[in-house]
FILO-376470 format. One record per atom (N, C-alpha, C, O): y, x, z; residue in one letter. Coordinates in steps of 0.02 Angstrom, whole numbers, plus 50000, padded with zeros to 5 digits. Example, Ala and Ser with C-alpha at 12.3 -4.5 7.8 and 13.67 -1.06 7.14 Angstrom:
497165066050390A
497755061550390A
498355066050390A
498345071250423A
498885064250354S
499475068450357S
500025064550394S
500575067050402S
END
This chain:
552825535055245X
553505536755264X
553595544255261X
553195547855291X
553955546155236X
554245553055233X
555015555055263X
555395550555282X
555195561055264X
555935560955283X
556345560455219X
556125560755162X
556935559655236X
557385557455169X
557275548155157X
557745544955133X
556715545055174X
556735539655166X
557405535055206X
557635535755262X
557605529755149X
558295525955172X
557955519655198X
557615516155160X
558045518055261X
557835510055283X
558315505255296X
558785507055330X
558295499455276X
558665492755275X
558565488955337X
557975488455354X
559005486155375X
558475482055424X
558735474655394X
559165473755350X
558395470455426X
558425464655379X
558555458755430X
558535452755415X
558715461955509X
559045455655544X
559655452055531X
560155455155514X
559655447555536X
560465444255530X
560485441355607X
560765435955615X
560235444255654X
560485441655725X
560895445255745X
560825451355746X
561495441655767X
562195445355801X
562005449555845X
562175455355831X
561715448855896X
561575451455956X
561115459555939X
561125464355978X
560755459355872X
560045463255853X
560545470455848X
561065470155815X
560345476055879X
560705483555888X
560905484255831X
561505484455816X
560315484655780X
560155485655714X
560355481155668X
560135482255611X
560635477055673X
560805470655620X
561245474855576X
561655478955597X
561125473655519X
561755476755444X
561555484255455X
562025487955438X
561285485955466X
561335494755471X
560625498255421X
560055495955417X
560875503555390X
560455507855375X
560225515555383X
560655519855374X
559485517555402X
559285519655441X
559145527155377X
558875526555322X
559395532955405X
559215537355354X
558445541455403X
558545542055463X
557855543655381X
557295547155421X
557515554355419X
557785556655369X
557385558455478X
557525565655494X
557065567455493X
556935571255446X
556595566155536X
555935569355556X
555265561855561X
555215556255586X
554895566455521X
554125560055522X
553415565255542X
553175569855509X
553275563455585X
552475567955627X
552065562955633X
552025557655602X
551705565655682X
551055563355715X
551255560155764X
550895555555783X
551965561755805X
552155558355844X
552515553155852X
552635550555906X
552735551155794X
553235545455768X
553865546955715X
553765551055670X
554375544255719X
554905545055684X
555565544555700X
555785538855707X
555905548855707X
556605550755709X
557235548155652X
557315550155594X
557475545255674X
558285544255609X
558825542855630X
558925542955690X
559495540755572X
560065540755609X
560195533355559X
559915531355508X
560895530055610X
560955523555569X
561585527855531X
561945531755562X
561645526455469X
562105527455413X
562785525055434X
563225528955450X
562855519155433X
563385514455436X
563655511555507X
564085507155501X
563495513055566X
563625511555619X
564345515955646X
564295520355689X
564795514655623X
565345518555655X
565385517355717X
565315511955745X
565575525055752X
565655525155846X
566485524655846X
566845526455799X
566635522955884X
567275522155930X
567785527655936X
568395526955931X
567555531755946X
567925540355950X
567745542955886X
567305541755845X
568255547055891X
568355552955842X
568045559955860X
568225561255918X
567745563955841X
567495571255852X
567985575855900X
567745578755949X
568655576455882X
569025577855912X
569355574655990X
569735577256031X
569065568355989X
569045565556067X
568585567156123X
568685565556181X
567925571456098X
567605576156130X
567895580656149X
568115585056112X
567965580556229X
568275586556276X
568095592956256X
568405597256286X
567535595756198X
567205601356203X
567705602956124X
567775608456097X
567945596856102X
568185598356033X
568725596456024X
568905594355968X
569055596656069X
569985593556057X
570455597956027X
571065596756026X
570145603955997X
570485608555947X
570135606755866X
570275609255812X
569835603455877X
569715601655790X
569815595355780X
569655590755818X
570105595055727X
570245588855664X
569795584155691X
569265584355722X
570375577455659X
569945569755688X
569205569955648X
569115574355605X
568965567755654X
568305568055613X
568035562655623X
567885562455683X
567855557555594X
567315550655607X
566535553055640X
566235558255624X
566355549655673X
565675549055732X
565225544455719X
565325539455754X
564665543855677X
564435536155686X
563765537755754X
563455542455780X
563825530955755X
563255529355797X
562515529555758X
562315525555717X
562075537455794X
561605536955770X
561045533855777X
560595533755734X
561045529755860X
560615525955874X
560525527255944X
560745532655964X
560215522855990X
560065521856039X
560095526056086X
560465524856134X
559685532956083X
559605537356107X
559765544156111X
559805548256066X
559865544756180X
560155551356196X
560905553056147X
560995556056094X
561365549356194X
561965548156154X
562325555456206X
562895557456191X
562095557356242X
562455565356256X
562395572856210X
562515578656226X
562175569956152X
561965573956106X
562255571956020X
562265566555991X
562445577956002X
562615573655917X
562115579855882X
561805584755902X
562245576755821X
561785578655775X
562035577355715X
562285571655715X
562075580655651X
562365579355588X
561725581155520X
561275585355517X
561975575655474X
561565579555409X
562465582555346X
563055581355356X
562255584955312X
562675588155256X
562335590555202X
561735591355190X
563005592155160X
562765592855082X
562965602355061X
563095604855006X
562905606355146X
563075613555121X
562825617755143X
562995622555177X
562345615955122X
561885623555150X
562245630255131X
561935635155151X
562745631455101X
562885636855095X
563695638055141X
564225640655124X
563465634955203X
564045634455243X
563665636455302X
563735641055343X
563235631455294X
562805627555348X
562175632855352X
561905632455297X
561745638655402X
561145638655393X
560625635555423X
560745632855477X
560115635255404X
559385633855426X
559465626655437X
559325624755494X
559655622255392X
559655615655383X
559005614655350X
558755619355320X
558665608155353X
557865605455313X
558115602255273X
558545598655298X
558065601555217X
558075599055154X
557845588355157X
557245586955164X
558185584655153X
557865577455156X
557755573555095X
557345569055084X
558275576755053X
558175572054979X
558955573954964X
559425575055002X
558885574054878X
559625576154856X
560185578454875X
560725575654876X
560025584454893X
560475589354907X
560765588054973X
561255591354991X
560485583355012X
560685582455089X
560045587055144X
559465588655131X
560525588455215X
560085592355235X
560125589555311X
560555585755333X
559625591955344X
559755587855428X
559825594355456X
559385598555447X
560345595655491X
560275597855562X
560435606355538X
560315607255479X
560595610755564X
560635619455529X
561295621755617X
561445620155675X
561415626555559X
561805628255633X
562545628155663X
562985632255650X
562595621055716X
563005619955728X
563715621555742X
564195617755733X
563735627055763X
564215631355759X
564645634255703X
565205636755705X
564245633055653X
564245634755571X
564765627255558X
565315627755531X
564625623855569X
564635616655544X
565225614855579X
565675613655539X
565445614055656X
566075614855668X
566815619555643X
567415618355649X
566475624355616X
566985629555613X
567165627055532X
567755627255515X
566625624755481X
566945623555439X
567455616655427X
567855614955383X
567235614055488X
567555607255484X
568345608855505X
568865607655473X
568265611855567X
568985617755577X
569445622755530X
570045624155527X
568935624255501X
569125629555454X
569625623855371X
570075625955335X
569285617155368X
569515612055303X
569005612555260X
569115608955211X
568355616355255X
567815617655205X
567375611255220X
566945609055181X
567505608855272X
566905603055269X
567245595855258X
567845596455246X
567155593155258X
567435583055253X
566905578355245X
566305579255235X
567285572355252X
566615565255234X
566165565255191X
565655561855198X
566265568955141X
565845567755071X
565515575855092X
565345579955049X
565485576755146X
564815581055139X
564535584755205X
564235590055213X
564825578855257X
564585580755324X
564635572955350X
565035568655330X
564135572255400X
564115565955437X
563855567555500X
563315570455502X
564135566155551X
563915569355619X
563805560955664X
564125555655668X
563205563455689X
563165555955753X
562875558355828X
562645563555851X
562975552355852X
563065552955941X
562365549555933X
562265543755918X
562045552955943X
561165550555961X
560825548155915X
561065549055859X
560005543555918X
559625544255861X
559505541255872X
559695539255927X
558995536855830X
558515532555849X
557885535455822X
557795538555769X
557345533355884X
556585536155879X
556105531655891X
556215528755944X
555515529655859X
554835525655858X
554415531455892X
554645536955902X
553835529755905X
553035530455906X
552925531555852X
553325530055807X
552175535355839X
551775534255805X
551505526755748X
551285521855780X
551515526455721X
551455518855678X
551905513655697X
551805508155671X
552415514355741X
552845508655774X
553325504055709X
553405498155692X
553555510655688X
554125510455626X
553715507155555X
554035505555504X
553205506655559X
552735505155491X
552465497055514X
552245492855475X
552545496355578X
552285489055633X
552845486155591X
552875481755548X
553225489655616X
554025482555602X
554125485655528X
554735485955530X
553975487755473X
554215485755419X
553495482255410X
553555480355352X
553055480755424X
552405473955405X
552795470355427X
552885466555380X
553275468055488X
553215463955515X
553925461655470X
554125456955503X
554235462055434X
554565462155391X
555495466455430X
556045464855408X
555435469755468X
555935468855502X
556365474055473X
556975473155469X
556065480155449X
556475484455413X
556245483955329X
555715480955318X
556605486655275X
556245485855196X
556535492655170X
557135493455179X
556265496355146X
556245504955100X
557105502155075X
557085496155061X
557615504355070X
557875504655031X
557955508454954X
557975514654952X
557985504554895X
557815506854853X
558625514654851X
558485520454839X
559295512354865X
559775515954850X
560165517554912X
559685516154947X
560525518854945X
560975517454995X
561445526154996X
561285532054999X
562195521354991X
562375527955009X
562625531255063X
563065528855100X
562355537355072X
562265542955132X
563035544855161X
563175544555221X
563415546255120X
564405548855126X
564595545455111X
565215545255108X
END
């Protein structure tokens, strides 16, 4: 597993967090693995954040489980954006936020090249590699990111 990797999950249980969703990787260590679900749209808009009710509606997805008092975005501008990590084709995780609001304020940023989410989802160490043996997640070969 590396970062940039796209994961599929492969439940079809209504109830399953994860059912239909795909999982993009941020961060992969020694300590486990970090990602965001792609396709999970949240409820609010960016601008329904009390801290952001001066900027433009903006879509929110749900990045996963955890630590939903926190957002986090990947994008396609590093030259907006600094000190973002590189994940795969010209997408980047994470740089500096402040940067990243203002262009969204400013009209330089949009959907097709910013995606911001309300929390993450995180494994253990080998947890995330358990459940794709166990067939529960599968590599996606394509999926798209914007």
């Amino acid at each position: 597993m590396k970062p940039g990797t796209i994961l599929r999950c492969t439940s079809t249980e209504k109830d399953d967090y994860f059912a239909g969703t795909c999982m993009l990787l941020a961060e992969v260590n020694e300590d486990g693995v970090m990602g965001y679900l792609l396709n999970k749209r949240y409820p609010r808009y960016f601008n329904e954040l009390v801290e952001f009710s001066d900027s433009p509606p903006f879509p929110l997805f749900e990045g996963g489980p955890m630590e939903h008092e926190k957002l986090f975005f990947i994008h396609r501008h590093p030259e907006l954006i600094d000190n973002g990590t590189l994940l795969r084709d010209n997408i980047y995780y994470g740089g500096n936020f402040k940067q990243a609001v203002a262009g969204l304020n400013a009209g330089k940023l949009n959907e097709a090249g910013l995606k911001m989410f309300i929390g993450y989802c995180g494994w253990d160490a080998g947890q995330i590699e358990e459940e794709i043996a166990a067939g529960d997640w599968e590599i996606a070969n394509s999926s798209t990111i914007f």
